[in-house]
Backbone as a printed PyTorch tensor [residue, N CA C, xyz], in Angstrom:
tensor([[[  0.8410,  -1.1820,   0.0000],
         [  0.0000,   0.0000,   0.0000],
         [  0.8890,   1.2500,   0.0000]],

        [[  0.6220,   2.3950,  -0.7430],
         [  1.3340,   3.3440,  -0.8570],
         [  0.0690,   4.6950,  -0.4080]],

        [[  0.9930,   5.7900,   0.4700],
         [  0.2120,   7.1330,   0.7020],
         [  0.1960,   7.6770,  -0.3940]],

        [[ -0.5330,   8.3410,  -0.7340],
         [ -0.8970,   9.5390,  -2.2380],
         [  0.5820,  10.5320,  -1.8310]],

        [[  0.9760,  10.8030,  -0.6860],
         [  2.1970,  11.4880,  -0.5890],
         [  3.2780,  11.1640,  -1.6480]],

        [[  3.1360,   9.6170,  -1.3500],
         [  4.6460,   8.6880,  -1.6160],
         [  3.9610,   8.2880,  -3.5220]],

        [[  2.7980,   8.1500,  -3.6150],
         [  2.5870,   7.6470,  -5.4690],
         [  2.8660,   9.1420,  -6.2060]],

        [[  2.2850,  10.2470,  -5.6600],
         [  2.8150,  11.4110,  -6.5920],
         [  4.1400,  11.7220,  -6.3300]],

        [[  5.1830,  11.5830,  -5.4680],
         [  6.2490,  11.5970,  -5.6760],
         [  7.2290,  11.0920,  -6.3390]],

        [[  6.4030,   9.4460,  -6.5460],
         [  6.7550,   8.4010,  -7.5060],
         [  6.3300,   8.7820,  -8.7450]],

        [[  5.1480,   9.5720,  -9.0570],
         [  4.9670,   9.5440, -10.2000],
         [  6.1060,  10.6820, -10.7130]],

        [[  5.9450,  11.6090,  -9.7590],
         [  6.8570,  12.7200, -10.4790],
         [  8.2400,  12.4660, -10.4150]],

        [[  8.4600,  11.4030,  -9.8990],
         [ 10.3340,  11.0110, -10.4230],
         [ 10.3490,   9.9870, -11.7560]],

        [[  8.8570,   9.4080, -12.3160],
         [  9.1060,   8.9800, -13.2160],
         [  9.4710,   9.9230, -14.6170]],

        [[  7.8640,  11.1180, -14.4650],
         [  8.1810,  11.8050, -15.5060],
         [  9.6010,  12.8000, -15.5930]],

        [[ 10.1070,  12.8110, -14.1760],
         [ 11.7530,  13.8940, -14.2240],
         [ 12.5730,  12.8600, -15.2270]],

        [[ 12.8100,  11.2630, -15.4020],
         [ 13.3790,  10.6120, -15.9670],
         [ 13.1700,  10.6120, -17.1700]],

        [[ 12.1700,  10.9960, -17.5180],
         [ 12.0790,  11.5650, -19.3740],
         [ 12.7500,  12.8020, -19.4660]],

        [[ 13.4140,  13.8390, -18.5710],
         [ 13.3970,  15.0480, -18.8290],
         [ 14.6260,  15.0500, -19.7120]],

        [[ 15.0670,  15.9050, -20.6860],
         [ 16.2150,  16.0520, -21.2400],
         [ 17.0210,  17.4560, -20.9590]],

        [[ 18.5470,  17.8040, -21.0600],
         [ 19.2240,  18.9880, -20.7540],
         [ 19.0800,  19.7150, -22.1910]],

        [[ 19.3090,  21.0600, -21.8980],
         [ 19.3220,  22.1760, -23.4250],
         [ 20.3220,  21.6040, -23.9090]],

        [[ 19.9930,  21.7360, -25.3560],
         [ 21.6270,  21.5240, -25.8040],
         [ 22.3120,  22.6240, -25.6220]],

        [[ 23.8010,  22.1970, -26.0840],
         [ 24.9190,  22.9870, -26.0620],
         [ 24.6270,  24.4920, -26.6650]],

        [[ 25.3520,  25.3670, -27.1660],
         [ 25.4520,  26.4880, -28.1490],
         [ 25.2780,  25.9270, -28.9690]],

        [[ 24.7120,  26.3120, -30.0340],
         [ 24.4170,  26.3280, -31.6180],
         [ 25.8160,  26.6110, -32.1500]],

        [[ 26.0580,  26.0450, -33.9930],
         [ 27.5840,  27.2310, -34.1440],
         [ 26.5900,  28.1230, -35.3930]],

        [[ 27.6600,  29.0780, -36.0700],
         [ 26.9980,  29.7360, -36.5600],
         [ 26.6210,  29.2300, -37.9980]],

        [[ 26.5230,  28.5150, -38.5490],
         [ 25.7780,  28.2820, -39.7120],
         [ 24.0680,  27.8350, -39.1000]],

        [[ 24.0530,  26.5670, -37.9100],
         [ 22.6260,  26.7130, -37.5610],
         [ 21.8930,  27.6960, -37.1380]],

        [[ 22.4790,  28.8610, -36.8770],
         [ 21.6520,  30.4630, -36.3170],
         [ 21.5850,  31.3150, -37.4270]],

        [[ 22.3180,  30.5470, -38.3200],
         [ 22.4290,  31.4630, -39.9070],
         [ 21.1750,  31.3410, -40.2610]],

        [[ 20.7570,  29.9160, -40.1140],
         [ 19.8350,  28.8150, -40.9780],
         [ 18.5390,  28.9520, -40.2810]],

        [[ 18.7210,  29.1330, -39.4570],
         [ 17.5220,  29.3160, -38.2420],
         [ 16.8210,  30.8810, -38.1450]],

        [[ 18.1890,  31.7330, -38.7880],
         [ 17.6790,  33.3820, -38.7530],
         [ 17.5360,  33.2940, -40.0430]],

        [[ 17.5150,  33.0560, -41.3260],
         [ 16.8330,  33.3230, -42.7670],
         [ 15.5350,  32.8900, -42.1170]],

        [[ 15.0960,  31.4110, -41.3600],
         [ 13.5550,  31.1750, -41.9540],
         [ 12.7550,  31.9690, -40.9620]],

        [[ 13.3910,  32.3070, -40.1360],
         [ 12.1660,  33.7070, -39.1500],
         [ 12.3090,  34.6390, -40.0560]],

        [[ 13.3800,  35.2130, -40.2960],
         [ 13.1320,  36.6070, -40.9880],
         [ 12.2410,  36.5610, -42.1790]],

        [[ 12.1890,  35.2370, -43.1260],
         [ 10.8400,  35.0450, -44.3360],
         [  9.9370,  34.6640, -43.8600]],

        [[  9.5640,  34.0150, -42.7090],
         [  8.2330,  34.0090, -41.6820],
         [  7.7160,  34.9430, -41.4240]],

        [[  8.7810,  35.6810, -41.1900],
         [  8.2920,  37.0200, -40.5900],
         [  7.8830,  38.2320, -41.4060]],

        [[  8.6090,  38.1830, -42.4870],
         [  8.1610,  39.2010, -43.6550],
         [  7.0360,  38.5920, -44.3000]],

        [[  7.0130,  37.3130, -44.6610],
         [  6.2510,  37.0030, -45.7960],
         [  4.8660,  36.1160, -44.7770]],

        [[  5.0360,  36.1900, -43.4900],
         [  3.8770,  35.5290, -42.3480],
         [  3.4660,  34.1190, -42.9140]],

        [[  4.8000,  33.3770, -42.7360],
         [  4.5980,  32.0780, -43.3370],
         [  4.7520,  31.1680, -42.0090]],

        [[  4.0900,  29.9460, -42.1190],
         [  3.6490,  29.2470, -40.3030],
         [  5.1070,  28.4760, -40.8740]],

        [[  5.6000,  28.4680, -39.3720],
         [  6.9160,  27.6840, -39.9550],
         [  7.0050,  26.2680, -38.1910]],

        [[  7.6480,  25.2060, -37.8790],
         [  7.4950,  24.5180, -37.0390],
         [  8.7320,  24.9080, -36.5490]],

        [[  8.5370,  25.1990, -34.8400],
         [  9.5690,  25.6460, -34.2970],
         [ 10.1140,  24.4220, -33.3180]],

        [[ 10.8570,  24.2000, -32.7570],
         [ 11.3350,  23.0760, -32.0550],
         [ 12.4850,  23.8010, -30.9980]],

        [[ 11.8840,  24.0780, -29.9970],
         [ 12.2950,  24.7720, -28.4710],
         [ 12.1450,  24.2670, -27.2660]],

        [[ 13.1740,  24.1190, -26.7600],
         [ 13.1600,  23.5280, -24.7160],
         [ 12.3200,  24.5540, -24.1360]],

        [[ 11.6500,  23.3120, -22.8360],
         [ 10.9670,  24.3450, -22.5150],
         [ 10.4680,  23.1490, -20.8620]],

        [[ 11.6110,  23.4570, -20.0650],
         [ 11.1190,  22.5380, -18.9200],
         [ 11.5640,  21.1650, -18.8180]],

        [[ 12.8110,  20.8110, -19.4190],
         [ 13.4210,  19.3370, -19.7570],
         [ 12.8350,  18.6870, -21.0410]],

        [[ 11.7820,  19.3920, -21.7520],
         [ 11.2290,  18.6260, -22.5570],
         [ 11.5410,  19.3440, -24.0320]],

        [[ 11.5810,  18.8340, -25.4200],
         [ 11.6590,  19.8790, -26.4270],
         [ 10.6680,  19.3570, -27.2060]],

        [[  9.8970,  20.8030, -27.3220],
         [  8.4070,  21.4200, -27.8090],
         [  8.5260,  21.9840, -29.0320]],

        [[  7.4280,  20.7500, -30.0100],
         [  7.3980,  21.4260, -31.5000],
         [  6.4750,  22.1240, -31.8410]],

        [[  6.3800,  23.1100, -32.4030],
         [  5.2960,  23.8610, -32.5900],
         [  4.9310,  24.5110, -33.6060]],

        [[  3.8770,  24.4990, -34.2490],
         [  3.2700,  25.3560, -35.6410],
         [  2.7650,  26.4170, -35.4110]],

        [[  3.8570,  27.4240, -35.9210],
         [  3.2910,  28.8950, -35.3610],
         [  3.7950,  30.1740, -36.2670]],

        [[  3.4060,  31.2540, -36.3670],
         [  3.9340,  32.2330, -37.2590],
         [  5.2720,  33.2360, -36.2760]],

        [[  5.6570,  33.7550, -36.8390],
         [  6.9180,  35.0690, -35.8290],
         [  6.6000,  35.9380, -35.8200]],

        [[  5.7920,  36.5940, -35.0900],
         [  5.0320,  38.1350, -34.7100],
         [  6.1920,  38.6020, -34.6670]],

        [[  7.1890,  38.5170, -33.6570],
         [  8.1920,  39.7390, -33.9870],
         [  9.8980,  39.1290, -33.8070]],

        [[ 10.5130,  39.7330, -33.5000],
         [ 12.0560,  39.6510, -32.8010],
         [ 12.4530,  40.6670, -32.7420]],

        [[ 12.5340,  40.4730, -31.2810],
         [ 13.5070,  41.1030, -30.4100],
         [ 15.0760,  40.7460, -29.9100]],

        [[ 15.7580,  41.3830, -30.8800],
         [ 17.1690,  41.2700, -31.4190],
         [ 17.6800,  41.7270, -29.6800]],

        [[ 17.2550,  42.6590, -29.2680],
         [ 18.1000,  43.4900, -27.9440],
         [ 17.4490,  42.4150, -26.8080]],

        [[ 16.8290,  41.2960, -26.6220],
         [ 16.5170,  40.7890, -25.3980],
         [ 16.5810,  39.4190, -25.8930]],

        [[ 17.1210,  39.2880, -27.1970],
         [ 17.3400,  38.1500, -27.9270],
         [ 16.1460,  36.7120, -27.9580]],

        [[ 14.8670,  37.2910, -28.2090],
         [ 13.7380,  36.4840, -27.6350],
         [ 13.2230,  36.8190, -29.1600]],

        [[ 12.3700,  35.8150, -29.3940],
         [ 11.4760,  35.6870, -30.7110],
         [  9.5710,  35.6470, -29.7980]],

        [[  8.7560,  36.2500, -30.3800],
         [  7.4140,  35.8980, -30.0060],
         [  6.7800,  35.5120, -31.0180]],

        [[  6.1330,  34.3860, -31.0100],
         [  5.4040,  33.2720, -31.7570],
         [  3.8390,  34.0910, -31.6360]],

        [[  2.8120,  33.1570, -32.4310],
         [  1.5140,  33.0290, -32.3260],
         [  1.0170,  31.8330, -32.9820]],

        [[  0.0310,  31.3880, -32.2000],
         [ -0.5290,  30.0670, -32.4290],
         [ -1.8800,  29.7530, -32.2530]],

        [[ -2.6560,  28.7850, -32.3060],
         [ -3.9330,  28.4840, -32.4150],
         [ -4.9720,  29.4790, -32.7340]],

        [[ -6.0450,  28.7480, -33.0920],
         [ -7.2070,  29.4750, -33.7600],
         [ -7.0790,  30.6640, -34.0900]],

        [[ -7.2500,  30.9470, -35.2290],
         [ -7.3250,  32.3360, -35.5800],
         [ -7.9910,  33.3400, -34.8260]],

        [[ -8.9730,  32.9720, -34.1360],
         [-10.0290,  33.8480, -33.5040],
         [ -9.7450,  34.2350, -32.1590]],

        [[ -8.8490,  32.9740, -31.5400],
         [ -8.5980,  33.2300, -30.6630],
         [ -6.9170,  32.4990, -29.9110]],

        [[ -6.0350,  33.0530, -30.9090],
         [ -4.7210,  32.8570, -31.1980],
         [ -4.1560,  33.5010, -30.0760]],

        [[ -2.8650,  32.7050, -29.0940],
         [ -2.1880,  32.7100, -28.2510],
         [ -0.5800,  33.1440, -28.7990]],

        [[  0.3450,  34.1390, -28.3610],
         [  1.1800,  34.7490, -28.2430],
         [  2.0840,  34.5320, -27.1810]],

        [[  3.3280,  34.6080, -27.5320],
         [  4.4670,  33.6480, -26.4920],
         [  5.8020,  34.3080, -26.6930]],

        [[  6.4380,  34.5430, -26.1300],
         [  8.1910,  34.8870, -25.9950],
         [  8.7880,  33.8970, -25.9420]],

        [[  9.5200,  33.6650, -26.8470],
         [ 10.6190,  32.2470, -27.0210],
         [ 12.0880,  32.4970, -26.3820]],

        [[ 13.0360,  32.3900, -25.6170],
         [ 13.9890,  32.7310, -25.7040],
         [ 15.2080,  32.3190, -27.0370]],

        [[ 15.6150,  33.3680, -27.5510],
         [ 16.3330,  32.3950, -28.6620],
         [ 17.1020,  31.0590, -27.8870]],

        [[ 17.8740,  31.5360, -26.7940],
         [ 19.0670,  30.5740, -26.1870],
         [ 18.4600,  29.0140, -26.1380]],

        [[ 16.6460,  28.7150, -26.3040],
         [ 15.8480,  27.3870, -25.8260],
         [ 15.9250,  27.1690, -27.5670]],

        [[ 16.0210,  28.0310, -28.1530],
         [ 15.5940,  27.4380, -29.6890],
         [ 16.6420,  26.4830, -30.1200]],

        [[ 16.0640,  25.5680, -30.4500],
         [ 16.9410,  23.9840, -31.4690],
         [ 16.8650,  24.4700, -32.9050]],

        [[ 15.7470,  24.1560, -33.6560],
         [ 15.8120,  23.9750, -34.5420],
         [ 14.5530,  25.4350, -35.2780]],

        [[ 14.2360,  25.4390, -36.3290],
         [ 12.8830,  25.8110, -36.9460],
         [ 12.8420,  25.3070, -38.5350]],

        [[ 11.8640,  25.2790, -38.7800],
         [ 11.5280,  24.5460, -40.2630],
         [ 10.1950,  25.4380, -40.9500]],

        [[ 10.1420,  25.3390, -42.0710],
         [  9.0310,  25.7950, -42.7570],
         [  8.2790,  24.7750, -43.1810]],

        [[  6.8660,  25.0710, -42.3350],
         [  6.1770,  24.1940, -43.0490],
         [  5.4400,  24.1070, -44.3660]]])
């Protein structure tokens, strides 16, 4: 028999064992590669899939680039329903990858 104390503690050391670390620095051809497809996302408002840490876990996401902010080095996304579409600050330093979809 286990206390609800002792199973959610268990549970939550199972899911910490999925967690993964940020990667390393990027070098500069992937921030090359990664800054062309925001900047044509961003001019031309094309949904592109972003792939960012976010809590041990890395989060893919289909979303457009409302803006960048070069001086706080953060990108802000937007996502779901048009009608009622959610807005987010990315830090660049969590960003892996991005792709055009």
């Amino acid at each position: 028999m286990m206390l609800p104390e002792h199973k959610e503690a268990w549970l939550q050391m199972q899911k910490d064992e999925d967690k993964v670390e940020l990667h390393g620095e990027l070098d500069e051809d992937q921030w090359h590669a990664i800054g062309e497809v925001v900047m044509d996302a961003l001019n031309h408002t094309l949904v592109v899939r972003l792939t960012y840490w976010h809590d041990g876990y890395y989060i893919d996401r289909d979303c457009y680039i409302y803006k960048v902010d070069d001086l706080n080095k953060r990108v802000r996304i937007e996502y779901g329903p048009a009608d009622d579409s959610i807005r987010e600050w990315i830090d660049m330093r969590v960003i892996y990858n991005v792709q055009r979809v």
